[in-house]
N, C-alpha and C positions, 0 to 999 in steps of 0.2 A: 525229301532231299532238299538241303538245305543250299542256297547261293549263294555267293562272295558277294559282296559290295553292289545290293538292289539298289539302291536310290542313285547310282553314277552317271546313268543318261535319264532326260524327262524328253519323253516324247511328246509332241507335238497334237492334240487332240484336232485343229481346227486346219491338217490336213494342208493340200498342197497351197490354197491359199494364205493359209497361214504361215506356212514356210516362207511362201515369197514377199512375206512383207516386212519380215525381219530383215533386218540391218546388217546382218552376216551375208545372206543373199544379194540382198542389194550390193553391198561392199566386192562378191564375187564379179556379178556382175559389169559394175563398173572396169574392175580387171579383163574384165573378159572382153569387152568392147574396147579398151585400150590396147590389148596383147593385137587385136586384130587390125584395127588402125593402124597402127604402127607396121604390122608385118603390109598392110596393104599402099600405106604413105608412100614411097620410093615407088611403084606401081603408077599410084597415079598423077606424081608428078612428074613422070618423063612420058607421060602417055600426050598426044597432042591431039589426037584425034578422039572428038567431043562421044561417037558412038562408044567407040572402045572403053572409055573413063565410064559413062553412064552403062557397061557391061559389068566394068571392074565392081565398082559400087553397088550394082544390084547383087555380084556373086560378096560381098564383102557383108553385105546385110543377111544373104542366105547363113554363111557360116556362122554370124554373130548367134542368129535364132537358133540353129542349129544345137550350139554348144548351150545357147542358155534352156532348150528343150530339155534337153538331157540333165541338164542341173538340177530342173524341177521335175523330171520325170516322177511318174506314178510308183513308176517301178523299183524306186531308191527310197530306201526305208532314213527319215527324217530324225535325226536326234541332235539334241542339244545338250550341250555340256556344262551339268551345274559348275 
């Protein structure tokens, strides 16, 4: 059985490390730590109370790793587009 169009994505041989050290990843990443900054900025600049702010910011770093987990998960099949 014959396939349309084999050579259209080149997978990644060097796996999840390798994924993450590409410049498409990293470029996500920086978005992703920006989208959340941002959603959490107004948060912590009307917060006055010094606990509260150092709550805000540890939940703000939880979610950042969160989403970039997920980005590199194992379980997300890696391809790149010639």
């Amino acid at each position: 059985m014959k396939t349309t169009k084999p050579d259209k994505f080149k997978l990644h041989e060097g796996g999840k490390d390798e994924f993450e050290s590409t410049d498409e990843f990293m470029n996500k990443v920086e978005e992703i730590r920006k989208d959340f900054t941002e959603k959490y900025s107004q948060k912590l600049s009307n917060e006055r109370n010094w606990v509260m702010r150092f709550l805000i910011k540890v939940k703000l770093e939880i979610e950042i790793r969160k989403r970039i987990h997920a980005l590199s998960s194992l379980k997300n099949l890696h391809a790149i587009d010639n």
